[in-house]
VMD Tcl script that builds the backbone (N, CA, C; Angstrom):
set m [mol new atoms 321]
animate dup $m
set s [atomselect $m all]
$s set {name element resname resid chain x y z} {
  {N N UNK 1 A -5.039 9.769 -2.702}
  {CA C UNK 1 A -4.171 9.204 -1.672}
  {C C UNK 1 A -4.233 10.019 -0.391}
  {N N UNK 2 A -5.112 11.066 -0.450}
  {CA C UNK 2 A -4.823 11.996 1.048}
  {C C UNK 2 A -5.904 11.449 1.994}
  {N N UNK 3 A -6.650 10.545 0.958}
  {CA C UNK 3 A -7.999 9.819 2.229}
  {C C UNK 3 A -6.629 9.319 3.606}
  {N N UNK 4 A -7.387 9.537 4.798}
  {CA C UNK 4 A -7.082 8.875 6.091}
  {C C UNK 4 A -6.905 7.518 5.757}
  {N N UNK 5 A -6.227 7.154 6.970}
  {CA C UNK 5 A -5.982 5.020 6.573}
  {C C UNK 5 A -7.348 4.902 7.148}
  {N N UNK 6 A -7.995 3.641 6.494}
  {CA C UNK 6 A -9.267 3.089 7.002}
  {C C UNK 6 A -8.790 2.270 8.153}
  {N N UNK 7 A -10.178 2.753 8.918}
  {CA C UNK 7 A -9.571 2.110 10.275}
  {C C UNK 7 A -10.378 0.177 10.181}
  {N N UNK 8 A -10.988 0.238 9.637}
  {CA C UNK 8 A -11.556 -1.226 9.731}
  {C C UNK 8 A -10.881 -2.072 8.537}
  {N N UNK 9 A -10.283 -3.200 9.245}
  {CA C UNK 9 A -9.384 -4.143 7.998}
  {C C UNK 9 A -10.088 -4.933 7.104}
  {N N UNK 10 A -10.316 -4.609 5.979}
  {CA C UNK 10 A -10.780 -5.866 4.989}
  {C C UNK 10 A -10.237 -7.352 5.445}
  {N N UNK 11 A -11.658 -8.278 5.557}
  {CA C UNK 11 A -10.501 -9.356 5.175}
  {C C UNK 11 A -9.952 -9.581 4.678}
  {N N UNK 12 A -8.736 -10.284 4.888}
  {CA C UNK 12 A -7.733 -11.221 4.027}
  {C C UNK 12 A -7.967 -11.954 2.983}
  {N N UNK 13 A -9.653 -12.536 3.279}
  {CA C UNK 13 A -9.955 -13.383 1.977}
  {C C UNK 13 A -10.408 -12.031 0.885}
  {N N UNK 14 A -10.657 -11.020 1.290}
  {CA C UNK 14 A -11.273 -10.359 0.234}
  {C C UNK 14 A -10.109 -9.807 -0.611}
  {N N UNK 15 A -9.182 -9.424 0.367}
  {CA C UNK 15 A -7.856 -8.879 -0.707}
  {C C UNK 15 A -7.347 -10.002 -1.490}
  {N N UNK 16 A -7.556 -11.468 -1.391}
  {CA C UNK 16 A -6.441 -11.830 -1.876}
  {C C UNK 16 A -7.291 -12.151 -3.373}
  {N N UNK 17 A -8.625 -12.200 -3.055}
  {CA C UNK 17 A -9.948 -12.716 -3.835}
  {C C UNK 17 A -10.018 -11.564 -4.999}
  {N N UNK 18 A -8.949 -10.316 -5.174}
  {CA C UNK 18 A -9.591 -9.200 -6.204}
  {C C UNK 18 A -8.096 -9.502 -7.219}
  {N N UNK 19 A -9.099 -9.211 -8.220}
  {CA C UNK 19 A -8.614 -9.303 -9.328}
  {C C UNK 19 A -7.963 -8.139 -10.358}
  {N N UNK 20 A -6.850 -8.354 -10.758}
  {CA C UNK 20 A -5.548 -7.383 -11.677}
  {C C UNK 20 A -5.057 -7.239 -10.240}
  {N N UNK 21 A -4.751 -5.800 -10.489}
  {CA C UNK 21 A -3.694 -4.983 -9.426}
  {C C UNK 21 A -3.799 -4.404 -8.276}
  {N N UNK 22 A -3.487 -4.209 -7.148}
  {CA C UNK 22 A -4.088 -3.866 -6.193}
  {C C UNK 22 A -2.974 -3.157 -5.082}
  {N N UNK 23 A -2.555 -1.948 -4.558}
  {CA C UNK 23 A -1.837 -1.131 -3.946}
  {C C UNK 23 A -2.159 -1.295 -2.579}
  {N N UNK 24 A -1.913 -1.745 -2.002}
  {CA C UNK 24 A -2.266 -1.849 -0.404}
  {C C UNK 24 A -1.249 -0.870 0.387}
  {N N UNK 25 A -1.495 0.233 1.160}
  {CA C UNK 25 A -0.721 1.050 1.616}
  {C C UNK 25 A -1.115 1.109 3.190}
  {N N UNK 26 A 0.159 0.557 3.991}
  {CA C UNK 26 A -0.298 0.196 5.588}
  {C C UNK 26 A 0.656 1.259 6.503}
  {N N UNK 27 A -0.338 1.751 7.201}
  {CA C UNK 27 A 0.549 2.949 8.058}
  {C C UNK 27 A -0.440 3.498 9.011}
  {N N UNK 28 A -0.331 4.364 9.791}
  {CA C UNK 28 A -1.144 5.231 10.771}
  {C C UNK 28 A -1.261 6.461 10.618}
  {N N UNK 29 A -2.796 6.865 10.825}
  {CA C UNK 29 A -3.074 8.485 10.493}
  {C C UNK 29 A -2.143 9.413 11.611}
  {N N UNK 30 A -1.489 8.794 12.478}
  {CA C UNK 30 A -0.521 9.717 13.568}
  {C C UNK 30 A 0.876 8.997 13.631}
  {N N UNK 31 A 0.819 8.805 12.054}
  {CA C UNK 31 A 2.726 7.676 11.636}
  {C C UNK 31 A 3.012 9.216 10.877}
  {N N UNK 32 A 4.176 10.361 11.697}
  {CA C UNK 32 A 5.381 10.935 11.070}
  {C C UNK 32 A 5.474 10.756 9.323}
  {N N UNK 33 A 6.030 9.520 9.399}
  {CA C UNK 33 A 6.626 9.422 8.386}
  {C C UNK 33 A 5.721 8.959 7.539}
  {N N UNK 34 A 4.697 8.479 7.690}
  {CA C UNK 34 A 3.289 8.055 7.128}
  {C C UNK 34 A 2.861 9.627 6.059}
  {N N UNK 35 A 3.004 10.441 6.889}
  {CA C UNK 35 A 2.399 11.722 6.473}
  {C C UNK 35 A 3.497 12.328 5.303}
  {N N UNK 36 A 5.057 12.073 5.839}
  {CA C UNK 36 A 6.075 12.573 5.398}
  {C C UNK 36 A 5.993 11.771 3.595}
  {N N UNK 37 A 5.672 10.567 3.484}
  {CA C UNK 37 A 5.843 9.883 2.659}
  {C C UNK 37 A 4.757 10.541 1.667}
  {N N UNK 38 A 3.091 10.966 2.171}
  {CA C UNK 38 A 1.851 11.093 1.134}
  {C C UNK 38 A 2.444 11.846 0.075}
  {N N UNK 39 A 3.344 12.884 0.177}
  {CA C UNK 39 A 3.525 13.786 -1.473}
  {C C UNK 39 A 4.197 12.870 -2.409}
  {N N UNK 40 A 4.954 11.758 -1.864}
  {CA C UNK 40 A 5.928 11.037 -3.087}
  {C C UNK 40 A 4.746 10.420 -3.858}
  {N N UNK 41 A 3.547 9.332 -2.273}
  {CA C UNK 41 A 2.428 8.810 -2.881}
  {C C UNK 41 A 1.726 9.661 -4.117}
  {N N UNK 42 A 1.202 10.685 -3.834}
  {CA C UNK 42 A 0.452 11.471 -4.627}
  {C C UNK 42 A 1.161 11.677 -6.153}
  {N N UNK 43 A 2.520 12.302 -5.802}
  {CA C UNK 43 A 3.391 12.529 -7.032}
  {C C UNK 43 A 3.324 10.956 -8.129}
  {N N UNK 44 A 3.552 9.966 -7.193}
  {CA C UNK 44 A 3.757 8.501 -8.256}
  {C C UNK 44 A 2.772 8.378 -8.472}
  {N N UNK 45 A 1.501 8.510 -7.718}
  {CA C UNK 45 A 0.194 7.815 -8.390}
  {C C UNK 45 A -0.910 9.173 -9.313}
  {N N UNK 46 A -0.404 9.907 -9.507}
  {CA C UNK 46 A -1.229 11.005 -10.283}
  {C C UNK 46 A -0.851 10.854 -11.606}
  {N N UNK 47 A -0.240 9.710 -11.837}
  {CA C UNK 47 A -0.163 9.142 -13.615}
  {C C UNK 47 A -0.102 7.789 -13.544}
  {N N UNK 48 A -0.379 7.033 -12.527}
  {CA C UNK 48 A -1.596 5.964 -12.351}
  {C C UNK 48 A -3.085 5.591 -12.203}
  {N N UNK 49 A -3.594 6.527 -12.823}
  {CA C UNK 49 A -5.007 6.438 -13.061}
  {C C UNK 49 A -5.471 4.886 -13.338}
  {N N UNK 50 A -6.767 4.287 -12.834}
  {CA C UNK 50 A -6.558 3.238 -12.845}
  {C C UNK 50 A -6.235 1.836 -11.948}
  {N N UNK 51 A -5.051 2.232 -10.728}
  {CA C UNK 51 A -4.657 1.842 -10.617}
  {C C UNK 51 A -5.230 1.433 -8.862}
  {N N UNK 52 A -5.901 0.515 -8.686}
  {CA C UNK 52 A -6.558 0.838 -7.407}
  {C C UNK 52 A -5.921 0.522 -6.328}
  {N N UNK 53 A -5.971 1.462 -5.412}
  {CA C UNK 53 A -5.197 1.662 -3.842}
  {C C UNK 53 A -6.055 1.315 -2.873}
  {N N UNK 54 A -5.577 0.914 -1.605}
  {CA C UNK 54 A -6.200 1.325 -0.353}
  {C C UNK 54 A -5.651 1.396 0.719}
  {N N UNK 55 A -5.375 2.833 1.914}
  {CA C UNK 55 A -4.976 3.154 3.124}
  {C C UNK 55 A -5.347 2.117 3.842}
  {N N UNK 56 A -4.338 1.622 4.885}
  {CA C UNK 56 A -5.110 0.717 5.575}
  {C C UNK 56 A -4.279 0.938 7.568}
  {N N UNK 57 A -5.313 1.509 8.036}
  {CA C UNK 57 A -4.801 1.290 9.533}
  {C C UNK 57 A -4.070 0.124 9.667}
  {N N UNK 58 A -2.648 0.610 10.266}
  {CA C UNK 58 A -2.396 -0.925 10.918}
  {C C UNK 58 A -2.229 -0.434 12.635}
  {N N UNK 59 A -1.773 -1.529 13.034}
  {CA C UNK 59 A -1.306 -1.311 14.768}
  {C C UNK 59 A -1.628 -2.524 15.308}
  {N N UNK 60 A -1.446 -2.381 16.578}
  {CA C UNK 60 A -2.217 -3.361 17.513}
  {C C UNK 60 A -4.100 -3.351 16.830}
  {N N UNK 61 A -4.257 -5.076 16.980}
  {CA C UNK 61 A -5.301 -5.510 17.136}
  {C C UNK 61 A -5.773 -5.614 15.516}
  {N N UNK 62 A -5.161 -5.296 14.335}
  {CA C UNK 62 A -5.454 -5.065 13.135}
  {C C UNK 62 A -4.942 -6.155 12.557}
  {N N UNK 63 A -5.290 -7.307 12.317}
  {CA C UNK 63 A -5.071 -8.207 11.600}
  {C C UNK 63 A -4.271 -8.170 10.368}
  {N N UNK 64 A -4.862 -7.782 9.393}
  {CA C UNK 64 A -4.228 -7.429 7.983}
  {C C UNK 64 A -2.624 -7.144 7.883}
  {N N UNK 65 A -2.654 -6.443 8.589}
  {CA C UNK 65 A -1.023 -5.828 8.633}
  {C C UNK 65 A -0.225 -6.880 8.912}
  {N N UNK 66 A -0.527 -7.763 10.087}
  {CA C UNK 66 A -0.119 -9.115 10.757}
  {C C UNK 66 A 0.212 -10.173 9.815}
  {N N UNK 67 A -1.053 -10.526 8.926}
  {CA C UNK 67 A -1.016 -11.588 7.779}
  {C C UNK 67 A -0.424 -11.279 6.674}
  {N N UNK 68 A 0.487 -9.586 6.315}
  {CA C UNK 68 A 1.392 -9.068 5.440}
  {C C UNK 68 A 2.616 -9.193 5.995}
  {N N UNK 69 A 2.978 -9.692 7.477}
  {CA C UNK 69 A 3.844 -9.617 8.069}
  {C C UNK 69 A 4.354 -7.813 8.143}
  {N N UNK 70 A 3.645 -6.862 8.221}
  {CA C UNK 70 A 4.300 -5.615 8.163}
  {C C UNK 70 A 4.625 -5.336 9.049}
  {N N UNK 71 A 5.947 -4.512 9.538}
  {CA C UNK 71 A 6.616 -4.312 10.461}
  {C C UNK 71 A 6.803 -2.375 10.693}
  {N N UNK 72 A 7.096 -2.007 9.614}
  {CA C UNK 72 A 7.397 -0.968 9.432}
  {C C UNK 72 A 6.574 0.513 8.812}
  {N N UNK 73 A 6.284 1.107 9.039}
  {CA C UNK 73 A 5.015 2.258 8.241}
  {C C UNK 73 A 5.594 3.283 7.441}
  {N N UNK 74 A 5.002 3.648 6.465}
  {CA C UNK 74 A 4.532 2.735 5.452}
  {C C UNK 74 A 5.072 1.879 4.966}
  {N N UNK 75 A 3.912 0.598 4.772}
  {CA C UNK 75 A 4.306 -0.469 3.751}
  {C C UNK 75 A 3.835 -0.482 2.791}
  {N N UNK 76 A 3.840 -0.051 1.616}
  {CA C UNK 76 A 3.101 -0.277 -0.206}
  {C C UNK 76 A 3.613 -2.020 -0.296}
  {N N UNK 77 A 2.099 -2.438 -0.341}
  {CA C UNK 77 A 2.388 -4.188 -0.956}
  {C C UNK 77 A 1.867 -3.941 -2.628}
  {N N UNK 78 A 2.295 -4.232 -3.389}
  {CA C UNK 78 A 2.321 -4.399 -4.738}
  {C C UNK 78 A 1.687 -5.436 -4.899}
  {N N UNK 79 A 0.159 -5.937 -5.687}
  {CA C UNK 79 A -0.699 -7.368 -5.514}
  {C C UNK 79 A -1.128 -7.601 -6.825}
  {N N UNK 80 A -0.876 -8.692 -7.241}
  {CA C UNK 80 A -1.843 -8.750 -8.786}
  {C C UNK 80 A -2.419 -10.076 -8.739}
  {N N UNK 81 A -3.575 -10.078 -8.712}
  {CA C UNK 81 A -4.581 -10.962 -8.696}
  {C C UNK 81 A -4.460 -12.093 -7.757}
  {N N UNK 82 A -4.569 -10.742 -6.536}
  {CA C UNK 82 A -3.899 -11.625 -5.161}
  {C C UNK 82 A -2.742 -12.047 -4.328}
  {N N UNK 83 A -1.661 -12.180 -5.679}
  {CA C UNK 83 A -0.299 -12.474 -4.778}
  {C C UNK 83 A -0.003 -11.126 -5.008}
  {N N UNK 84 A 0.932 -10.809 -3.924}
  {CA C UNK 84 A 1.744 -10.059 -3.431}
  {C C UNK 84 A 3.342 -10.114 -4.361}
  {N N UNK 85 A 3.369 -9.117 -5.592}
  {CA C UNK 85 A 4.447 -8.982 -6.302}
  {C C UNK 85 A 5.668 -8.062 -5.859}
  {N N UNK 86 A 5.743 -7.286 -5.017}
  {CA C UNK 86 A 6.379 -6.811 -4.236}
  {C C UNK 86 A 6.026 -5.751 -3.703}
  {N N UNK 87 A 6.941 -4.986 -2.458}
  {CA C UNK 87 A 6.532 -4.126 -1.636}
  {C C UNK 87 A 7.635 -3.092 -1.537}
  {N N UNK 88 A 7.358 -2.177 -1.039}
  {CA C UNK 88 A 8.668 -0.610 -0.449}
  {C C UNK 88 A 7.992 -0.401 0.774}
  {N N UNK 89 A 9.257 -0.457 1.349}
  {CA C UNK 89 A 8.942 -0.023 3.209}
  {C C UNK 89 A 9.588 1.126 2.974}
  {N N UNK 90 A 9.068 1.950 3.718}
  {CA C UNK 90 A 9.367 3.366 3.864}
  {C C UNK 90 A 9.745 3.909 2.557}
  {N N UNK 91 A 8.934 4.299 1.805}
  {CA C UNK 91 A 9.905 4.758 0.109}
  {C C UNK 91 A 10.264 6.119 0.540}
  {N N UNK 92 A 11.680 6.399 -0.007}
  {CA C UNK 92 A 12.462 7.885 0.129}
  {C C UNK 92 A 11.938 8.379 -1.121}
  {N N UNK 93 A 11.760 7.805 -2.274}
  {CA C UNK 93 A 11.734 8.524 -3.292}
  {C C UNK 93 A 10.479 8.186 -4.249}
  {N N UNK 94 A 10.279 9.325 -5.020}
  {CA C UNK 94 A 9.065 8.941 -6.924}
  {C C UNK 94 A 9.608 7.500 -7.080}
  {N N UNK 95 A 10.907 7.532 -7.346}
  {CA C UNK 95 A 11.251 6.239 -8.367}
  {C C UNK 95 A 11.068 5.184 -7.889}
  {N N UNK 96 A 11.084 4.887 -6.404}
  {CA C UNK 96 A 11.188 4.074 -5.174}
  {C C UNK 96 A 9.894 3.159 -5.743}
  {N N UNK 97 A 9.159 4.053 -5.532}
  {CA C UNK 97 A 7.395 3.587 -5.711}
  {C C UNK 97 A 7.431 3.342 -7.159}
  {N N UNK 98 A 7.534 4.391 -8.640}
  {CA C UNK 98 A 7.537 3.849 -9.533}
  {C C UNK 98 A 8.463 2.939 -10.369}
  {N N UNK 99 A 9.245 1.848 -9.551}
  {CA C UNK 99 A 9.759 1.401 -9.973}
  {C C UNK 99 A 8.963 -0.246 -9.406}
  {N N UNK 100 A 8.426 -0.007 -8.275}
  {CA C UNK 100 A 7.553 -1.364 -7.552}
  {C C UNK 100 A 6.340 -1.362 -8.620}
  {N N UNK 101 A 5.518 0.095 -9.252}
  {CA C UNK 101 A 4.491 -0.099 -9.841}
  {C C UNK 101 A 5.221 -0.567 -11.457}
  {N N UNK 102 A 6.365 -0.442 -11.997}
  {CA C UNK 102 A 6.448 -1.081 -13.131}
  {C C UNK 102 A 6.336 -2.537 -13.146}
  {N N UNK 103 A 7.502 -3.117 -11.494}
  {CA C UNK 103 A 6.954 -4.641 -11.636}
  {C C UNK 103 A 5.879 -4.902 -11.066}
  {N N UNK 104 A 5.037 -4.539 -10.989}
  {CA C UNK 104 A 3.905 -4.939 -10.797}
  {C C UNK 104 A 2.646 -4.932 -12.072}
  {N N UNK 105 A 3.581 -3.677 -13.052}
  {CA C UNK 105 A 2.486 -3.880 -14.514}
  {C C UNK 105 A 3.297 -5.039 -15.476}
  {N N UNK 106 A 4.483 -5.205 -15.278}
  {CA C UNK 106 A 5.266 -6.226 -15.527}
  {C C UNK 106 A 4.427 -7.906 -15.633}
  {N N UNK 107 A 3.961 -7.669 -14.364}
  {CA C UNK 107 A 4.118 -9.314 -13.853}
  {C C UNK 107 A 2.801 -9.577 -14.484}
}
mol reanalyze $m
mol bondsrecalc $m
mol representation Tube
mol addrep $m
């Protein structure tokens, strides 16, 4: 999780096109709280092995973020086999996040 956000957006058709589970994490490599948030990331997902993520630049001109409607940095979208099972804007806490990744092994 300490990779930089990728600055080039996957399409839309490709995220929605992958299959099981999928962590989409939208924020900026110079988002405060982007940075403030990576240890909870790291802490929840270092006993999610498995579980595939991806940083994703948002801002002006970045599509993706737009077609998630994201407003706020970070956004964790929670995805299983395309739809969008839920999300945490700004997570304060471990449980915050592992409680989005239970419904998401849930669903």
């Amino acid at each position: 999780m300490i990779d930089p956000y990728a600055e080039l957006d996957p399409p839309r058709a490709e995220i929605d096109a992958v299959k099981g589970p999928l962590l989409l994490v939208f924020g900026s490599n110079s988002c405060g709280i982007c940075r403030g948030t990576e240890p909870l990331l790291i802490e929840a997902m270092s006993s999610q092995l498995g579980l595939p993520h991806r940083k994703i630049q948002d801002g002006q001109g970045h599509k993706l973020g737009r077609s998630f409607k994201v407003k706020l940095w970070p956004t964790l979208i929670f995805m299983k086999d395309g739809k969008e099972v839920t999300r945490v804007v700004r997570p304060e806490s471990v449980a915050a996040i592992n409680n989005a990744i239970a419904l998401l092994r849930a669903a």
